[in-house]
Each structure stands twice: as C-alpha cells, then as structure tokens.
C-alpha positions as CSV (number, residue, x, y, z in Angstrom):
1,X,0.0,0.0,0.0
2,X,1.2,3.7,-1.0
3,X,1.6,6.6,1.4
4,X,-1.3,8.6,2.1
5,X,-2.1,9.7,-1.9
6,X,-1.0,13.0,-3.3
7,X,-4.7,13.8,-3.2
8,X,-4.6,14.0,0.4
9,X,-3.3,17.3,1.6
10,X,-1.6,17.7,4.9
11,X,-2.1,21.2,5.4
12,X,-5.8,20.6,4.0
13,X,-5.6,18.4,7.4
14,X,-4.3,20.5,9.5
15,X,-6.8,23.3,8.5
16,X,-9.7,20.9,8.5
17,X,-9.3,19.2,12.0
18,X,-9.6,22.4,13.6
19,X,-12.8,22.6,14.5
20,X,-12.3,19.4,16.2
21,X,-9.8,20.5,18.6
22,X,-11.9,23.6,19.1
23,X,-14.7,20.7,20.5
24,X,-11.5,18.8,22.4
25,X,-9.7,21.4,24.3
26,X,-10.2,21.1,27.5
27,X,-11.5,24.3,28.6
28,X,-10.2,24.1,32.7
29,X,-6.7,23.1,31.7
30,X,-6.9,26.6,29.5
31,X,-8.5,29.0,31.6
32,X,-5.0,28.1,33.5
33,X,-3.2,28.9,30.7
34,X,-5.0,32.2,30.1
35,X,-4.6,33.1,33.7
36,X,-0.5,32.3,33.9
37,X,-0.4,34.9,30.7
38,X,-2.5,37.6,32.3
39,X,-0.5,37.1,35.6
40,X,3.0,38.3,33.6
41,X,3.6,41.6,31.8
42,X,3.7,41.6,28.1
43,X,4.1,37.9,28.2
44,X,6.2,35.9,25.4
45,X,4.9,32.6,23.4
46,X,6.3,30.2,21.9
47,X,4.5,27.7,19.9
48,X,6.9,24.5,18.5
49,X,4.7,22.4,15.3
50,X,2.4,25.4,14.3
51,X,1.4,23.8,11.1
52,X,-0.9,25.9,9.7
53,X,-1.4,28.4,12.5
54,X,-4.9,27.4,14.2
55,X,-3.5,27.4,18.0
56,X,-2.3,31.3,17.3
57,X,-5.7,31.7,15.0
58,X,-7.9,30.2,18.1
59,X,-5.7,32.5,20.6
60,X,-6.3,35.5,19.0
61,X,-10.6,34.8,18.3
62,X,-11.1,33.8,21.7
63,X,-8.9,36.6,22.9
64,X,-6.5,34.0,24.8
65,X,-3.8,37.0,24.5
66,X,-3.5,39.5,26.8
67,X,-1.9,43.1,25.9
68,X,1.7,43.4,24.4
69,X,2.0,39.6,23.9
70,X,5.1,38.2,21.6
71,X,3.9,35.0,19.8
72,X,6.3,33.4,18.1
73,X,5.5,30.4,16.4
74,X,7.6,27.7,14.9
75,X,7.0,25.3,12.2
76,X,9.3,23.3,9.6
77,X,7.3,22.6,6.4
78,X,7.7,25.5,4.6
79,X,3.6,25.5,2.8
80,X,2.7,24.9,6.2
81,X,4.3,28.3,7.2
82,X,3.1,30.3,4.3
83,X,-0.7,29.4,5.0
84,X,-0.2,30.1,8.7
85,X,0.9,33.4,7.9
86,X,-2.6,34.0,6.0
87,X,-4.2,32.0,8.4
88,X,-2.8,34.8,11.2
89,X,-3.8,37.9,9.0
90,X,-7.0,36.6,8.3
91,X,-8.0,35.9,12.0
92,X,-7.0,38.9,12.7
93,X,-8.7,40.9,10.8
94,X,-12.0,38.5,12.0
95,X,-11.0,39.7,16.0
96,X,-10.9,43.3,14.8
97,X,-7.1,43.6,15.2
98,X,-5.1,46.1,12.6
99,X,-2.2,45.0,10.9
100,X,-0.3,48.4,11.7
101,X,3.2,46.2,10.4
102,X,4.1,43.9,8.2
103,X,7.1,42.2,7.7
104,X,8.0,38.5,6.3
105,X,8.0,36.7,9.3
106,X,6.0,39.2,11.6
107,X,2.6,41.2,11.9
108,X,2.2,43.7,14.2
109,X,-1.5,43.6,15.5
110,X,-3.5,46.5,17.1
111,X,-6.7,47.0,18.9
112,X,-8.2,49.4,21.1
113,X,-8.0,47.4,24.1
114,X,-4.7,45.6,22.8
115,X,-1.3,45.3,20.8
116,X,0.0,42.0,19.7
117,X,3.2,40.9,17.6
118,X,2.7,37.7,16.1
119,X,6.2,35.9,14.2
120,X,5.9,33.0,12.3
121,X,9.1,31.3,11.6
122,X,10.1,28.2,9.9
123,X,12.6,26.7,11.5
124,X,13.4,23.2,13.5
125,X,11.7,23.8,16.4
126,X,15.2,22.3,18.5
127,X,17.6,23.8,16.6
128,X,16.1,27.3,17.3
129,X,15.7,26.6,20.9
130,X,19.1,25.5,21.2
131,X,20.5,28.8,18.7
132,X,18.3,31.3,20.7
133,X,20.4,33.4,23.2
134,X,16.7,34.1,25.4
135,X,13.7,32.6,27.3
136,X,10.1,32.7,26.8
137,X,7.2,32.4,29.5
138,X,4.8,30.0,28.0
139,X,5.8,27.1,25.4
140,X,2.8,25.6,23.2
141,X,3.3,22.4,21.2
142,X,-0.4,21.3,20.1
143,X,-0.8,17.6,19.2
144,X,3.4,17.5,19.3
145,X,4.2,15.3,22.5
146,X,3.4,11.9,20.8
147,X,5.6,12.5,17.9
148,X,9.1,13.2,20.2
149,X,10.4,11.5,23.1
150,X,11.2,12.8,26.6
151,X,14.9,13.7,25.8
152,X,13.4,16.0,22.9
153,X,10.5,17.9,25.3
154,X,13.6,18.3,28.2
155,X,15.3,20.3,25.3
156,X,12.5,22.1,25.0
157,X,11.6,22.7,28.2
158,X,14.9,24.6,28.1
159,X,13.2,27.3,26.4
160,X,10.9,28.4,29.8
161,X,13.0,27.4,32.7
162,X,11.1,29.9,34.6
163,X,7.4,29.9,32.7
164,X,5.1,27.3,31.8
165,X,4.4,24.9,29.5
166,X,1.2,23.8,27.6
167,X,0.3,20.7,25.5
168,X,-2.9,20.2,24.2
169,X,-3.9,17.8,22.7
170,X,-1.8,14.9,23.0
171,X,-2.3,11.3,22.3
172,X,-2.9,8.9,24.7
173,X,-4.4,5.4,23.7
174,X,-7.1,4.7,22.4
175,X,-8.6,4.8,18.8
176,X,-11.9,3.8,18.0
177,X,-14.0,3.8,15.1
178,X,-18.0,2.7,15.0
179,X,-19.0,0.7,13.2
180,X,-17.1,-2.2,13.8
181,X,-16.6,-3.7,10.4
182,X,-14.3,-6.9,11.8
183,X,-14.0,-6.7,15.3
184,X,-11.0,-8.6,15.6
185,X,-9.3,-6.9,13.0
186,X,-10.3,-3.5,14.3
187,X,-8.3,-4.2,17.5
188,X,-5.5,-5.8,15.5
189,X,-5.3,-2.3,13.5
190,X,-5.5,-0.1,16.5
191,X,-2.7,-2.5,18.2
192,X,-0.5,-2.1,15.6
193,X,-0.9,1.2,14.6
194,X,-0.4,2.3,18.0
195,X,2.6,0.5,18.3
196,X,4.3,2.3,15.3
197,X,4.0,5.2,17.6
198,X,6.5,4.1,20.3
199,X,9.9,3.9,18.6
200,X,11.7,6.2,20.8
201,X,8.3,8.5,21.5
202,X,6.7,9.1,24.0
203,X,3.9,7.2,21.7
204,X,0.7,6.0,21.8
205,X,0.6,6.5,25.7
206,X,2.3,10.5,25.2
207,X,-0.5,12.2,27.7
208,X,0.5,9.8,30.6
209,X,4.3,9.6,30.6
210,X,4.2,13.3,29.8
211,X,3.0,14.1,33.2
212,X,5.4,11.6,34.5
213,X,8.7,13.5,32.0
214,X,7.5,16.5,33.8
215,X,7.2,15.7,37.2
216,X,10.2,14.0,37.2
217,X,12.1,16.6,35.7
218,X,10.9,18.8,38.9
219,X,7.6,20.1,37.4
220,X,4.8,21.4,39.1
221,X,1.8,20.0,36.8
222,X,-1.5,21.9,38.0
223,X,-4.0,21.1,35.1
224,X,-4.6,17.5,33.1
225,X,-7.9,17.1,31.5
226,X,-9.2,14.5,28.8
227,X,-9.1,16.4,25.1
228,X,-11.2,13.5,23.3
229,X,-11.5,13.7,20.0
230,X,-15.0,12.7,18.4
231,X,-16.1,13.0,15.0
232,X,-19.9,12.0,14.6
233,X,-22.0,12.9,11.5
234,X,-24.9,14.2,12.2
235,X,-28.6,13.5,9.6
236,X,-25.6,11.6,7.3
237,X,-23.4,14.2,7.0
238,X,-20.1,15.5,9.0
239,X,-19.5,19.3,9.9
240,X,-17.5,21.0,7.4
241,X,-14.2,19.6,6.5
242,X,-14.6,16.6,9.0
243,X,-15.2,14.2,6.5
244,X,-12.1,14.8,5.2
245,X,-10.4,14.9,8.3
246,X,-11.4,11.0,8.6
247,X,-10.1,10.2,5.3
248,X,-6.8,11.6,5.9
249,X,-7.0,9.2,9.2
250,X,-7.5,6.2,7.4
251,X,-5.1,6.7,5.0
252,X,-2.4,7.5,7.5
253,X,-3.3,4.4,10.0
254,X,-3.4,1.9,7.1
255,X,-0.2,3.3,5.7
256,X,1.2,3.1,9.0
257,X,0.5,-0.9,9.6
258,X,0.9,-2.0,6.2
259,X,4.3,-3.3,6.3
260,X,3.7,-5.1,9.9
261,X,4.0,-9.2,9.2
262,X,0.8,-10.0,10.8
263,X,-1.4,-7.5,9.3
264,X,-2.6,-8.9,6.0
265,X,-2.5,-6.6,2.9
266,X,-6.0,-7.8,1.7
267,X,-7.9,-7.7,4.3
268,X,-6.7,-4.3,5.0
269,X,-7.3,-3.1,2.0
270,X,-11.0,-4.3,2.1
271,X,-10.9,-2.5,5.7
272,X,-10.1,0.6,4.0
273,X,-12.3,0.7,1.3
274,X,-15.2,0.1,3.6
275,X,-14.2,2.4,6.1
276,X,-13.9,5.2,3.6
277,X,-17.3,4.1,2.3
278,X,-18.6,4.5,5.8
279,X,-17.4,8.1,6.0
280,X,-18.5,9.3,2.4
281,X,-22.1,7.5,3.8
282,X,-22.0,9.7,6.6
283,X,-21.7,7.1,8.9
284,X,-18.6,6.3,10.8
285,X,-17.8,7.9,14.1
286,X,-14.5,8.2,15.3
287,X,-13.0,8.7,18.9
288,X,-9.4,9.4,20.1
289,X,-8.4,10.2,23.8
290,X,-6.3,12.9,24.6
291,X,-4.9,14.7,27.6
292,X,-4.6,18.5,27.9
293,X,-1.5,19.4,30.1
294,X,-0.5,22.0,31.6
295,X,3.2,22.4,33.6
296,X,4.8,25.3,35.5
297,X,8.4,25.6,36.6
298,X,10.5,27.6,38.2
299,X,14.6,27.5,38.3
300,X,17.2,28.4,40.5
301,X,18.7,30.8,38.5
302,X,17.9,34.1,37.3
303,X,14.9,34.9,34.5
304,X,16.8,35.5,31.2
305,X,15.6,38.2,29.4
306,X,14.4,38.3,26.4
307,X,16.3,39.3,23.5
C-alpha cells in the first residue's frame, strides 16, 4: 500500500481538524493557561509544530492573549508556514485587530484594548531553541508530544526554565471507530498502529508519561484534563471539513501498519475501502483520547531576558 495519496493534503488536514480541537480542548486546563499569561507583563509565546497556524488563529478569536503579547511560532514545512501566515492575518482581521506592520516573518496587531506581535518562523523547532540566546514564558506544542520523546521535550523545556508549558492535545491510547466492520481486525489495526508510535516517543501512551517526564524533571503539573476527540455525522453528514479529516486518518493508520508481518494486505485493503465508504455514507464515528497538560516551573537561576 502507498503513502497517504497525493490527493490528500496535509495542510488541508491540519486546516480541517480544527474545529475538532476547538470541541476537544479542555476548557479548565486553558483557563489556566490564560490566567499564567495575564498574571505576567507583556508575556512571550512560543509555539513549537504550528502547522498551519490554528492554535495562534484560536488564541487571538477567543482573545487568549493579553496586551503586548510576543507569539512566536515555529514550524518546519515550509507550505505549512506560508498558509499560517494567512491563516494569522486573516483571524486577525476577523478579532478586529489592525495589521499596523508587516514584515516577512511578523505582523504587528493593534486593537483598542490591545497590541500583539505575532512571528511565524520556519525553522526546527530544537535547533532554534538550542540557537536562541533568550527565554520565553509559555511554550505551546499542540498535538506534538506523541511525535518526540522525553529527551526532545527536556530540550525544549529549556526554552521556559522559569514559565510554563502547555500541550494540548496529546495522544494517549485509544482509537476507536463505529461501526465495527471486523472486530478482531479493528483491534488488531488499533494494536498495531499504536505501536508504530512508540519507537523512541513518547507514543501512543504520550498524555501519561508526559505528566510523568514532567514531574520528574521537577515540574509542578496543575492542570490535566481528557481532550477526546470525536467526530460524529450528524442527519448523514459531518460538519465541514470533518469528513475529510477521517479520510486523511485512514489513509495514514493503514499506511502506517501496512508493512507489519501479521497485518494482512488484503484484508486491510478491504478494511479501508469500507471504512472510507462509511465516511462518504455519513456514517462512521470516530473517537481518540487525549490529555490537555498544563506544567509550571521555576529554576534556581535568574529569569533571562528576552532578546
């Protein structure tokens, strides 16, 4: 079996799913967050993985901001980066900001109540923490945890030795999809998938052992909360760019197995046409768990400040 097809686009994706993290976030775990970044003056983000921008997009309509916020956010595909820039203009424009500068990287954003400066980078997200002579309060890495392991958050934990960090968002085990079209073959898929996440992640089990990295590491951790994902249709059809989101998933969990010895090629491909069926039908639902999590830290040493 091929890669997810050409036809499937991953910043398509990225823009798609985001009204389905908009239903997951756990809304205690970010009135914490909001409350750290009104408690500091003129407070400094930084978002690792932006993708496409919808974490600074949703922080700026939901005014998650506060006045004279730096958000600088980091991502390494380079189409990603260029539609997270319009993504930013265009949401803020929709909260009634001004773009009073503009630059390649950078908009300066003005309301009457607020100013915000918004960067958008593409970089490694590590190699710029590591290159960066400077701190920053809050760290963000949406949906990110899963994909690293705990030696790669510690580096970038380096970033806010004296700040906060917040990962929404993050896998942690379980993937179900309704229907069941072969029960045992279901679970076989979701075993094996989940185990392609592991090799040298924090993995299918990244919510979890993310509280543990960060305790461990001397963390206070004041918010967890579940971030479930659940995509339902609803009279046969799915909210707007949902249905797509679910393609995309299929293709990318049988991709992911197809190779494993004891996953066989034709019945997984007969498990993937039906299961696309099911969505263009309007009737699959599909639920992933997630944890919200929220850490705080302070250092022995002095506050850097920022450059």
């Amino acid at each position: 079996m091929a890669d997810t097809p050409a036809s499937y686009s991953m910043q398509e994706y990225l823009t798609a799913k985001r009204s389905v993290d908009d239903r997951a976030l756990n809304r205690r775990v970010l009135d914490r967050v909001t409350t750290f970044l009104d408690e500091r003056d003129a407070p400094d983000v930084l978002e690792v993985g932006a993708g496409t921008g919808a974490m600074v997009a949703r922080a700026l309509a939901w005014d998650l901001l506060p006045d004279g916020t730096a958000y600088t956010a980091i991502e390494i595909d380079p189409d990603s980066v260029a539609l997270a820039r319009e993504t930013v203009r265009a949401a803020a424009r929709a909260a009634d900001y001004r773009i009073s500068e503009q630059a390649a990287e950078e908009v300066r954003l003005v309301r009457d109540d607020r100013e915000i400066t918004v960067t958008v980078r593409e970089a490694d997200a590590f190699a710029f923490v590591e290159r960066a002579e400077r701190t920053w309060d809050l760290l963000i890495g949406a949906a990110f945890a899963d994909l690293v392991g705990a030696s790669a958050v510690e580096r970038l934990l380096g970033a806010v030795p004296d700040g906060a960090c917040y990962f929404p968002i993050t896998f942690d085990g379980m993937t179900r999809f309704h229907p069941a079209a072969d029960p045992a073959f279901d679970a076989l898929i979701e075993r094996r998938y989940h185990a392609t996440m592991n090799d040298g992640a924090l993995g299918s089990q990244a919510g979890r052992r993310l509280v543990s990295e960060l305790k461990g590491a001397g963390w206070d951790v004041p918010a967890v909360g579940g971030a479930d994902w659940t995509i339902h249709p609803t009279g046969g059809t799915y909210p707007e760019g949902e249905g797509y989101v679910l393609h995309y998933l299929l293709e990318t969990i049988a991709s992911a197995v197809d190779d494993q010895p004891d996953v066989d090629g034709e019945r997984l491909e007969q498990w993937l046409t039906r299961r696309h069926r099911q969505v263009t039908d309007g009737e699959l639902l599909f639920v992933a768990h997630n944890l919200d999590v929220f850490g705080q830290h302070e250092s022995n040493g002095d506050r850097a400040d920022a450059a």
